[in-house]
C-alpha positions in Angstrom: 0.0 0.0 0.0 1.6 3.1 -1.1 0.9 6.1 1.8 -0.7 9.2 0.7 2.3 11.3 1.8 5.4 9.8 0.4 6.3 12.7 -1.3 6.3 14.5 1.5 9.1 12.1 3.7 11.7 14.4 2.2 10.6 17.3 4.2 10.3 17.7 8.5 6.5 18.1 7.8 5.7 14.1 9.1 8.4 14.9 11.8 6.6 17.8 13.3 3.3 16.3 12.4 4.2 13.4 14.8 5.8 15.6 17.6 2.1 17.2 18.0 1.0 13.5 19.0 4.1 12.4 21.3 4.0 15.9 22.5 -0.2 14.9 23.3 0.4 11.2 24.5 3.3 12.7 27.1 0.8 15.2 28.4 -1.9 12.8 28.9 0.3 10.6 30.3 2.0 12.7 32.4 -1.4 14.1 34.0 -2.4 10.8 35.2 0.1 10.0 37.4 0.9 14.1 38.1 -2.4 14.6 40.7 -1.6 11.4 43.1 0.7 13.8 44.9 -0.9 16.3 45.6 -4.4 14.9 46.5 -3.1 15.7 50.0 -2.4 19.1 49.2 -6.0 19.4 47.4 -7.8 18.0 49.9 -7.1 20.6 52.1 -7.5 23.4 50.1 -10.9 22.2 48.5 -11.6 21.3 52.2 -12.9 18.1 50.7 -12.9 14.4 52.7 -10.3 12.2 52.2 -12.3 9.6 50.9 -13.5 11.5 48.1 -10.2 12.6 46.5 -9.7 9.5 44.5 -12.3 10.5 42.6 -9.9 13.2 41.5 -7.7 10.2 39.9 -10.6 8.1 39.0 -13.1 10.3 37.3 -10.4 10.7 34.4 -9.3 7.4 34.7 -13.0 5.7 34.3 -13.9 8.9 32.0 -11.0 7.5 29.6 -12.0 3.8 29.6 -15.2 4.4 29.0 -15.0 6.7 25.8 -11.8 4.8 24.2 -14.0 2.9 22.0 -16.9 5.4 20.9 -14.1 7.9 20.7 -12.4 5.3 17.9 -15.8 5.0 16.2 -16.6 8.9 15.9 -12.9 9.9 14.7 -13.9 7.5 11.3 -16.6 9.5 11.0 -15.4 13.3 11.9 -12.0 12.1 10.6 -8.8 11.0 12.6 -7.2 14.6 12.1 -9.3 16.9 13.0 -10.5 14.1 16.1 -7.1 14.1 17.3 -7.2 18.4 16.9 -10.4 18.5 18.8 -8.9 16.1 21.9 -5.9 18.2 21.8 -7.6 21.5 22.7 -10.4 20.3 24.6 -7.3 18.6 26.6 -5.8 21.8 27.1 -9.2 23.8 27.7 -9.6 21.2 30.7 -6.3 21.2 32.0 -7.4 25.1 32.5 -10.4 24.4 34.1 -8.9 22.0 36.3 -6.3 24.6 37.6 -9.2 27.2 37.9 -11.6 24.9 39.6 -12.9 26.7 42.9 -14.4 23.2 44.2 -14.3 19.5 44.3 -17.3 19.1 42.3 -15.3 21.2 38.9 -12.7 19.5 39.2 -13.9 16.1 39.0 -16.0 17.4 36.4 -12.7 19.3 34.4 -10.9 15.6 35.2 -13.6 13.7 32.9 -12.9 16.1 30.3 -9.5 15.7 30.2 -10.4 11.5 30.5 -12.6 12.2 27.6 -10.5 14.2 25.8 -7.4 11.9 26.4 -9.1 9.0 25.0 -10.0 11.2 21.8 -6.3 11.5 20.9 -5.1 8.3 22.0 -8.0 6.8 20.0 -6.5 7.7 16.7 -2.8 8.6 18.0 -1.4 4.9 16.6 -3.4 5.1 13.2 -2.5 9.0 12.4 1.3 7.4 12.6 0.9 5.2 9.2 -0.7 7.9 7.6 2.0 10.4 8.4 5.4 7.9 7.9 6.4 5.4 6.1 6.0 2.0 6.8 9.4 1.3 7.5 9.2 4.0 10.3 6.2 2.5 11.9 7.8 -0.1 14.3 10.1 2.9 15.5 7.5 5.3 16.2 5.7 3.0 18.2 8.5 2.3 20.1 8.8 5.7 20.7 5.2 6.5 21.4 5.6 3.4 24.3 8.8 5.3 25.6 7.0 9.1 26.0 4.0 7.0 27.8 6.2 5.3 30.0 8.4 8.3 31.0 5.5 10.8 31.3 3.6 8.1 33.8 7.2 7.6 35.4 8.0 11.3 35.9 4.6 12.1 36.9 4.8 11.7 40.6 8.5 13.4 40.7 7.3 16.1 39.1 4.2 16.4 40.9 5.9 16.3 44.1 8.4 19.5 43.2 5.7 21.4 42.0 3.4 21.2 44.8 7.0 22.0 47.0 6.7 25.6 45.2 3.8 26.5 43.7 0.1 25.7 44.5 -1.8 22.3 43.1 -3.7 23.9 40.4 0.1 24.4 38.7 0.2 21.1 38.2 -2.6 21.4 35.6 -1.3 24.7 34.1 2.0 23.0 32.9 -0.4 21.3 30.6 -1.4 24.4 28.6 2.2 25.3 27.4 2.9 22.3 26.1 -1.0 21.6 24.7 -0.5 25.3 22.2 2.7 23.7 20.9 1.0 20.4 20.3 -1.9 22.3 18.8 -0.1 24.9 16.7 2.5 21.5 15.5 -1.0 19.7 14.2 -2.6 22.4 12.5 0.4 24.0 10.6 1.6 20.6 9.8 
């Protein structure tokens, strides 16, 4: 099968093309293992119970598993670009509203967003690869695409803990949005 874009391999277009959706599976990955700890710190300043904090972790968690498959089913229809564009942004719109939420109940609600919104990219992440790069390039990327995942859930709790030593909890969301304009700018230009 000859790939849609093979004149287009000379150029760093597929490069920054894929960037925008390591730079997307590192964020989402990261912010799943970022919150755990600080629930502590949120607790206390949402004056929530203890007991109800995991729902912090889980609403994104269960929000994500639970719209992974329709989320594959609507990108054939609305088309695997634009999907991914649309989870991209609403990821970063939600990572705002997360660091803005005034109480518990917004920021479990901001967390299924970003659950949602996670599983929209990570839907059609893998199958935007072999329509940007070559074939011969596809076992690499996925290597690659397994190694951003696994660092950004690694460095998550590390990271989580020195921002919460200096800055307030909500800073843990905002570090999303940098990153998120880049990813979006990278997958609209290119």
């Amino acid at each position: 099968m000859i790939n849609n874009h093979t004149q287009e391999f000379g150029s760093s277009r597929p490069y920054f093309a894929t960037a925008a959706i390591l730079i997307g599976v590192g964020m989402s990955a990261l912010d799943g293992s970022i919150v755990n700890i600080a629930l502590p710190s949120i607790v206390n300043v949402l004056d929530i119970e203890v007991s109800s904090s995991i729902w912090i972790v889980n609403s994104y968690q269960i929000a994500s598993a639970a719209t992974m498959l329709i989320c594959a089913s609507l990108s054939s229809r609305v088309g695997e670009k634009l999907f991914f564009k649309l989870g991209m942004l609403l990821f970063t719109l939600s990572s705002l509203g997360c660091g803005l939420s005034s109480n518990f109940s917004i920021l479990v609600v901001m967390r299924m967003m970003q659950g949602i919104s996670y599983a929209m990219m990570i839907s059609v992440g893998l199958g935007l690869y072999r329509t940007i790069l070559p074939a011969n390039m596809l076992g690499t990327i996925l290597g690659l695409n397994a190694m951003v995942f696994a660092v950004g859930t690694a460095i998550g709790p590390a990271l989580g803990g020195f921002i919460i030593s200096y800055l307030t909890w909500p800073w843990l969301f905002y570090i999303n949005i940098p990153l998120g304009i880049l990813a979006i700018t990278l997958s609209f230009v290119f």
